[in-house]
C-alpha positions, 0 to 999 in steps of 0.5 A: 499464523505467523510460525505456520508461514514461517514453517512452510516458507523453510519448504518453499511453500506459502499460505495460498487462503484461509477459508471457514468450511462444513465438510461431510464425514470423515471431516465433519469436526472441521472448520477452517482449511488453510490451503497451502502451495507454491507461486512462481519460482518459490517451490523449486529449489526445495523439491529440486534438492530431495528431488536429486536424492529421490530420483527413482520415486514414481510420483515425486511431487506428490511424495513431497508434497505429503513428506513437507506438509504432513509433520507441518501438519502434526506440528500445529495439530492439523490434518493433512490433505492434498489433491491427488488423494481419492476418489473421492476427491476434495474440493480443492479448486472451489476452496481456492475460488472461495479464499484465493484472488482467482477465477477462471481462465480460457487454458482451464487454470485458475489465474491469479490476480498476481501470479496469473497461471504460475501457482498451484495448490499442493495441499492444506491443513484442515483445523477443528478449529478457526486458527485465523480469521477467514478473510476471502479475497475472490475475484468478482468476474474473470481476469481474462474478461478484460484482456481484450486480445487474449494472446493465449488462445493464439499461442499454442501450434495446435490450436489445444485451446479454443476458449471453452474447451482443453484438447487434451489428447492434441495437446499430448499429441503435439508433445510426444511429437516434438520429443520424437523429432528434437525439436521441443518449444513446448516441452523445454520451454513450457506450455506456449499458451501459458507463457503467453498470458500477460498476467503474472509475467514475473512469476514464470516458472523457470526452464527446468521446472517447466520440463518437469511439468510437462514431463509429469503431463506426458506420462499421465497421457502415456506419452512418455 
């Protein structure tokens, strides 16, 4: 595991959880995925740099993502796999909450115990066999039970969150919004909500990677 790591490290990527698995055809030999993405400021640089040379590719993060992991991949004779491939889709998210410290969080995100909301799943490895020990290391009950004022909730200026539900289409809204008038908090700044949360403050993603990720979410929306 130690030449994996220090593979993916070269990419500003990290070992994110090991987990044992049964998976249905075509996948049905596997039985350890080794989920694989970025916390923080790790990844940005990497992708910021072939981002400069590959400007005009329409899906750049997820072309990277697959332009790293996949010779990774054919390195230490794994297969590739990563979240936007389907239908049908991986179950990317039950992975993480099985073999990552994570749990549920009202702006419906996975929180980290340490990197709060400020990490993401780029991909993973799926192994024919057990190249590591499986060692779980889930939260129990949500980080956010205990966080008795939830300043999240309050953050956002249109009230996008309400605890048990994501407006995506306010959210959008708001943005496409403030990208009409010049006045941009939540695009240049990133989500209000997020950076609110009290977890993982060391962690935040820096102004230009919170652009690029607020930009990417309105041209999903058709907002940009």
């Amino acid at each position: 595991m130690n030449g994996l790591g220090r593979a993916l490290e070269q990419h500003g990527s990290l070992i994110r959880g090991v987990l044992n698995v049964t998976l249905d055809a075509p996948h049905q030999d596997i039985q350890q995925v080794v989920l694989v993405g970025n916390a923080g400021r790790s990844m940005w640089s990497a992708f910021s740099s072939w981002w400069s040379d590959n400007a005009l590719v329409e899906h750049p993060l997820d072309t990277w993502s697959r332009q790293v992991l996949s010779p990774v991949a054919d390195a230490f004779h794994a297969t590739a796999v990563f979240p936007f491939e389907g239908p049908p889709y991986l179950p990317f998210q039950q992975w993480a909450k099985a073999g990552a410290p994570v749990s549920d969080s009202p702006l419906k995100v996975l929180l980290h115990r340490d990197y709060g909301p400020w990490h993401a799943y780029r991909g993973a490895l799926l192994f024919t066999r057990p190249i590591a020990e499986a060692e779980p290391d889930s939260v129990d009950t949500s980080l956010c039970v205990s966080c008795m004022e939830q300043p999240c909730l309050s953050a956002c200026p249109v009230d996008a969150f309400d605890g048990e539900q994501f407006l995506i289409h306010t959210c959008a809204s708001e943005l496409k919004r403030q990208v009409a008038t010049g006045i941009e908090p939540c695009v240049a700044e990133g989500c209000l909500a997020r950076r609110a949360c009290p977890v993982g403050q060391a962690y935040q993603y820096d102004a230009a990677q919170m652009r690029f990720h607020q930009e990417a979410f309105m041209r999903s929306r058709g907002s940009a």
